[in-house]
C-alpha positions in Angstrom: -87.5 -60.9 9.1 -85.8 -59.8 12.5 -82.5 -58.9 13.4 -80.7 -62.1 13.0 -82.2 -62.5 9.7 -84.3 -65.0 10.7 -88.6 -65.5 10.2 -89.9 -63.8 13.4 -92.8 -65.5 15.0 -94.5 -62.2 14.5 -93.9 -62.9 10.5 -95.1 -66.5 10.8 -98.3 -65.7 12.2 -98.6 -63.5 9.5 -97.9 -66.2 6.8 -100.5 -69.0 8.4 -102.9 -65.8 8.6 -102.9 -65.3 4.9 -102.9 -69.1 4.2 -106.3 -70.1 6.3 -107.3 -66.8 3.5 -106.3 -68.3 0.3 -107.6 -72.0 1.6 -111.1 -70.4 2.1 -110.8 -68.6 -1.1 -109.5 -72.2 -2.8 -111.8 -74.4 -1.5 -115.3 -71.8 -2.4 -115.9 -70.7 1.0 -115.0 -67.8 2.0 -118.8 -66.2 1.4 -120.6 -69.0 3.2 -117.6 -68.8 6.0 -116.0 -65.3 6.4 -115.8 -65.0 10.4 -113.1 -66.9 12.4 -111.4 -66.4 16.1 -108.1 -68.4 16.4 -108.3 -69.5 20.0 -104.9 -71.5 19.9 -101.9 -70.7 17.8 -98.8 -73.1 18.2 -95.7 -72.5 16.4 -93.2 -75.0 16.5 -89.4 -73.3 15.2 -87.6 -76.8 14.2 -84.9 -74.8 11.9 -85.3 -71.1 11.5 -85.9 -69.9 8.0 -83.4 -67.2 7.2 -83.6 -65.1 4.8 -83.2 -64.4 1.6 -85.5 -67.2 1.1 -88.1 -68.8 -0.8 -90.4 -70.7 1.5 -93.8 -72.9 0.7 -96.7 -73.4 2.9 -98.7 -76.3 2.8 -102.2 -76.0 5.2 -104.8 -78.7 5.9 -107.4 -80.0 9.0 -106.1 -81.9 11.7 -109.8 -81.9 13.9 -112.9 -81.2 13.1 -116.3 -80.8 14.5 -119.5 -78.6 14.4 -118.4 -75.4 14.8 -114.5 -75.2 15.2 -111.8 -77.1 13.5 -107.6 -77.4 14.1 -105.5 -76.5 11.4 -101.5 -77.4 10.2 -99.7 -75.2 8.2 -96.2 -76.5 7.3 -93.5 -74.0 6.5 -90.7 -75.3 4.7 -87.8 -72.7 3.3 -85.6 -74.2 0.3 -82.7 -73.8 2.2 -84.0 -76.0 4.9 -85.9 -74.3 7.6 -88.7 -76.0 8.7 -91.7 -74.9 11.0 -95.0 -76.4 11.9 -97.6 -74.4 13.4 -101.6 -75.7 14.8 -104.0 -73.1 15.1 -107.7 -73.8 16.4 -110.2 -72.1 14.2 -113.9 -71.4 15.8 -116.1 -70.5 12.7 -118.1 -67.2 14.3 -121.3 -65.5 13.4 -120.9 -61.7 12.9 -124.8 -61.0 14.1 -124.5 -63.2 17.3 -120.7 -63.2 17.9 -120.8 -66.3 18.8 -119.8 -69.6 17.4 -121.4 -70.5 14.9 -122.4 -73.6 12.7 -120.2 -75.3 9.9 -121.9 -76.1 6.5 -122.3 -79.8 5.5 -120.3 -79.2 3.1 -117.6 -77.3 4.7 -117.5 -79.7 7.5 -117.3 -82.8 4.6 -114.0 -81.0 3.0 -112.2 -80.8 6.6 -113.3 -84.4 7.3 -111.2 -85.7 4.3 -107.9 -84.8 6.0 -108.3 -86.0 9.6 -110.3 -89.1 11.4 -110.8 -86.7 14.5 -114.4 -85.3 13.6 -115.1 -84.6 16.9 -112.4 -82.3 18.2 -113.0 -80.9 21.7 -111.9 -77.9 23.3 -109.1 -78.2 26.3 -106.9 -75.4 27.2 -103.3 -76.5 27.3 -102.6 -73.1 29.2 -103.9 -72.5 32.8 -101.7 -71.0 35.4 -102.7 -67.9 37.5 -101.6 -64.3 36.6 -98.1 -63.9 37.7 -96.7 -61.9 40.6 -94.0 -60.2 38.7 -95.0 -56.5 37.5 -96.4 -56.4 34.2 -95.0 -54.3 31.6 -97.5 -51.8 29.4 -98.5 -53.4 25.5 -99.8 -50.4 24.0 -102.2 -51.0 21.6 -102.4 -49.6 18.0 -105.2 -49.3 15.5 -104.1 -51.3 13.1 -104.4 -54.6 16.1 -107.8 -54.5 16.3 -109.8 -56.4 13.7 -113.5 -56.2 12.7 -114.8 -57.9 16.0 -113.4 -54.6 17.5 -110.9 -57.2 19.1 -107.3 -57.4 19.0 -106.3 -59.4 16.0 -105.0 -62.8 17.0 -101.5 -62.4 15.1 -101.1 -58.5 17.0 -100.4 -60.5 19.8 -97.0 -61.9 18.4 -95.7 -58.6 18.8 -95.9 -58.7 22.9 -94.4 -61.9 22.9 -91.3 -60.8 21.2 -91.0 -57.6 23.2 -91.3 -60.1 26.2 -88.4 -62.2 24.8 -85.9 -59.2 24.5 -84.1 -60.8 27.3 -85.1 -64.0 26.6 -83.2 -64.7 23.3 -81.1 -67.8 24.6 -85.0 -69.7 23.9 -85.0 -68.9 20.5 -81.0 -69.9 19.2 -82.4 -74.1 19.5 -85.4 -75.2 18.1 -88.2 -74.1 20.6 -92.4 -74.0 20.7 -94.7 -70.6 21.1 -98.1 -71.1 22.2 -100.6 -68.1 22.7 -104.1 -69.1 24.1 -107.4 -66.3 23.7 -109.4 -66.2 26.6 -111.0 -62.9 26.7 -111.2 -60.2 24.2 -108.8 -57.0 24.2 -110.7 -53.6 22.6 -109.3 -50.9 21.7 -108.3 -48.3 24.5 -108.2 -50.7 27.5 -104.5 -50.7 29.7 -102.9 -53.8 28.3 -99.8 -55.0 30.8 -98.1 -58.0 30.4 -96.7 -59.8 32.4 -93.5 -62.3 32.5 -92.0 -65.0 34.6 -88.7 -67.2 33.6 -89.0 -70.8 34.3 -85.7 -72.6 33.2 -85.8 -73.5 29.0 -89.7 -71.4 29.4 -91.3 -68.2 29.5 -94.6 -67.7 30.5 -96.7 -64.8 29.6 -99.9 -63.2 30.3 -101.9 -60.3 28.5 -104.1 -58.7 31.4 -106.2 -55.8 31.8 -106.3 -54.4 35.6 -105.1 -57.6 36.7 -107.6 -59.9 34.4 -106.4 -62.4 32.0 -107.5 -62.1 28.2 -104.8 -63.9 26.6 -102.0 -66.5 28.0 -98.6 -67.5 26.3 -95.5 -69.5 26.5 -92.3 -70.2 24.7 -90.1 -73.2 26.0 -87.2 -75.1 24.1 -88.5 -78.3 21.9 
């Protein structure tokens, strides 16, 4: 919850973070598939949820294919606030830290949700690091996950520090997109930087000037 009472983005990540849990755990996978990067989170805000609130999540595969696979969660509040997210999910191996191959089996229980069973990687975020001065995104122990990387949903918090000024984007229904590019460890001098682009912000997570992570919020 924020300060208008509302689901942060921040909270929502949090929410389709334990969901892609519990659908592991559901579907008797979470042993034979414990490692995942999120490359892409999109969160679509339709009508905020406010709270006090009771709120159901409903999570299933939109694209499949060997080693990665896109996944909708649908958050729906009982008093009528409504917001889709997409996230694309690369299955990872621990030893190489690389991608790594989906089980026949997994792969057969994404398949029955989607016809796309060859999903294909494009990045829908591209631009150059801005000129505008970046602003320092201090990192804390508890962002970094076991890949000694900056946990994907630890990001959401430098995206709503960049909206501080920025508010009028999130009073109508409006889309948040964050896009991984490079990892962020522990220690390294995180900046990031901002530039205002009528109904969009565009954001970038850089280290001495090199991009590890991209984002944008814009108006639906």
């Amino acid at each position: 919850m924020d300060d208008q009472y509302q689901l942060g983005l921040d909270g929502i990540a949090r929410y389709v973070q334990e969901a892609g849990v519990r659908h592991l755990d559901h579907t008797g996978m979470m042993d034979s598939h414990p490692h995942w990067i999120v490359r892409r989170s999109v969160i679509d805000v339709l009508r905020p949820i406010e709270w006090p609130d009771r709120i159901r999540l409903r999570r299933w595969c939109s694209g499949v294919s060997s080693r990665w696979c896109s996944m909708r969660v649908r958050l729906d509040g009982d008093k009528g606030g409504l917001v889709e997210t997409e996230g694309f999910w690369i299955n990872m191996s621990k030893e190489t830290m690389g991608p790594a191959r989906l089980s026949d089996e997994f792969f057969a229980t994404m398949a029955s949700t989607t016809d796309d069973l060859r999903l294909r990687w494009k990045p829908w975020l591209t631009d150059a690091l801005s000129d505008a001065p970046g602003v320092p995104f201090p990192l804390r122990r508890t962002d970094i996950d076991h890949f000694n990387h900056v946990n994907n949903t630890a990001y959401w918090h430098g995206v709503i520090e960049a909206l501080a000024d920025e508010r009028d984007l999130l009073t109508a229904p409006h889309r948040a997109v964050i896009e991984y590019v490079k990892p962020i460890t522990y220690g390294e001098p995180v900046h990031i930087h901002k530039r205002r682009r009528d109904d969009a912000v565009d954001l970038w997570f850089a280290v001495d000037g090199d991009v590890r992570t991209l984002g944008s919020v814009s108006r639906i």
